[in-house]
C-alpha positions as CSV (number, residue, x, y, z in Angstrom):
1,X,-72.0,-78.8,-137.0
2,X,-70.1,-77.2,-139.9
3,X,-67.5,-79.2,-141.4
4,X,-64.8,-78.3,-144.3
5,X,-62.7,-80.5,-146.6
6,X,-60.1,-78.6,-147.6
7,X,-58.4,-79.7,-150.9
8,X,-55.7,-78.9,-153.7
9,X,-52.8,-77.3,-151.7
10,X,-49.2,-78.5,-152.8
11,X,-46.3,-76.7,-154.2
12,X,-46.2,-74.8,-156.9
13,X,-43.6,-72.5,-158.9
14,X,-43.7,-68.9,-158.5
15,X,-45.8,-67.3,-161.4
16,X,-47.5,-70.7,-161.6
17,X,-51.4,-71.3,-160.7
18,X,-53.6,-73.6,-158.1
19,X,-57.1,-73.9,-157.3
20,X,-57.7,-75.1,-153.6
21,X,-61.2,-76.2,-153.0
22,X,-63.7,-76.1,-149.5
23,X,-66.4,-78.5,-149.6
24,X,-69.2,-77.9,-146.9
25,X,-71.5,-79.7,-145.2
26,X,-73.8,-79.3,-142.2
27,X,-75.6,-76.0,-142.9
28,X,-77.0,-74.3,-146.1
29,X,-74.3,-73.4,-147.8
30,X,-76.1,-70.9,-150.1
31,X,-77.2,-69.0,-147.8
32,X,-73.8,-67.2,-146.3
33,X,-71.2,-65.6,-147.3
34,X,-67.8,-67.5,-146.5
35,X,-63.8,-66.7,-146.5
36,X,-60.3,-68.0,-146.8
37,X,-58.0,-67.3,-144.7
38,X,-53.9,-68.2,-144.5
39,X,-51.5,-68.6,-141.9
40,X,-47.7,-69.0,-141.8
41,X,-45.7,-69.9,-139.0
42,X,-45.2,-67.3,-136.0
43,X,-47.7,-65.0,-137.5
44,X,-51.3,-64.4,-137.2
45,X,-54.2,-65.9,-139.3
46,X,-55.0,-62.9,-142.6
47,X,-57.7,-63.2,-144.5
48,X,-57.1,-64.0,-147.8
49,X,-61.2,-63.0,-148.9
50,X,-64.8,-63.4,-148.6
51,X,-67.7,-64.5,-151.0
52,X,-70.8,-63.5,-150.7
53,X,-74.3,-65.2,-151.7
54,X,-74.2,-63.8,-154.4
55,X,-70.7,-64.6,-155.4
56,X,-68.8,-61.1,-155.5
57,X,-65.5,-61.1,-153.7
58,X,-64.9,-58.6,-150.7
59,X,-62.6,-57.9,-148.3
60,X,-59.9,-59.1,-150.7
61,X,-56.3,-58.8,-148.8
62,X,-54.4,-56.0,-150.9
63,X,-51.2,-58.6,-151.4
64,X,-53.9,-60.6,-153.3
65,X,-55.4,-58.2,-155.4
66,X,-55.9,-59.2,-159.2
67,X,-53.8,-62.9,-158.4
68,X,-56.7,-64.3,-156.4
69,X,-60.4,-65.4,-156.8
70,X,-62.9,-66.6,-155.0
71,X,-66.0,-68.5,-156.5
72,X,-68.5,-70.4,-155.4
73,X,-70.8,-73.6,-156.8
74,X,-74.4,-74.0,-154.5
75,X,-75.0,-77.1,-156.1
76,X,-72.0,-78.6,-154.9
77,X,-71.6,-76.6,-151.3
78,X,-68.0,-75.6,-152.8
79,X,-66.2,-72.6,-152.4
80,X,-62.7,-72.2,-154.3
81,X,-59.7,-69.9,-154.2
82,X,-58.0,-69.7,-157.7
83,X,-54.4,-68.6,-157.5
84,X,-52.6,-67.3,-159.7
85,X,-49.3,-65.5,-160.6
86,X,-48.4,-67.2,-157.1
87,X,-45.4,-65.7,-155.3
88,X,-43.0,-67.3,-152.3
89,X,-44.7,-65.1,-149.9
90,X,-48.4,-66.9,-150.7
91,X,-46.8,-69.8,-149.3
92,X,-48.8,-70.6,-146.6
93,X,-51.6,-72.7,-144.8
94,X,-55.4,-71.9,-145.9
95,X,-58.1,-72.2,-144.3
96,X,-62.3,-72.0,-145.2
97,X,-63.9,-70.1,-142.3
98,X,-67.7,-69.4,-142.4
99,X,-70.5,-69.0,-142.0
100,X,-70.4,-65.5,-142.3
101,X,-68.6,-65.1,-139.2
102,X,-69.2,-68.2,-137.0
103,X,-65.9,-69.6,-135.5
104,X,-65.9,-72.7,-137.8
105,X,-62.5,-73.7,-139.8
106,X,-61.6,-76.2,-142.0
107,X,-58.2,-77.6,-141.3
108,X,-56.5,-76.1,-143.7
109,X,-54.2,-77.3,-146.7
110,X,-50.3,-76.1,-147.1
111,X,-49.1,-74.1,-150.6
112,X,-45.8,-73.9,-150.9
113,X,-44.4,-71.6,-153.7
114,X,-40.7,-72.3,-154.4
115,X,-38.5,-72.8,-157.3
């Protein structure tokens, strides 16, 4: 069984930065791809964007583009999700999905962007 724990959500100023963090266990982490996802009341569940093995970012959501950053650490079964430049409309909850594109989520951790 895949499990997440989902940490580093809080509030945050717009422009500011956070790094929210998806610790894995239960499978070989190194060996999938994995992806964040958000959600905000009343609407659907986006993806945010995806790592691969090797660690380049795809499927990056256009109103993420060049703020956000996935990474990756295989020795620690870690994925992250640098944010920066953070605006009211990122506020949201994240999730860790994976692997690849097994119907496993973490519970997700709240940002809120406000001033």
């Amino acid at each position: 069984q895949v499990q997440f724990v989902e940490s580093g959500g809080g509030q945050v100023q717009p422009g500011g930065s956070l790094r929210l963090s998806c610790a894995v266990s239960g499978t070989t982490f190194r060996l999938y791809y994995w992806s964040w996802y958000r959600q905000t009341p009343g609407k659907e569940r986006e993806l945010v964007a995806r790592i691969t093995k090797s660690g380049d970012n795809i499927d990056v959501a256009d109103s993420v583009k060049g703020r956000f950053t996935v990474s990756r650490d295989n020795d620690r079964n870690t994925m992250y999700l640098q944010m920066n430049n953070v605006k009211p409309e990122d506020t949201a909850v994240y999730y860790c999905q994976g692997p690849e594109s097994a119907n496993y989520w973490g519970r997700g951790t709240q940002v809120s962007v406000s001033s």
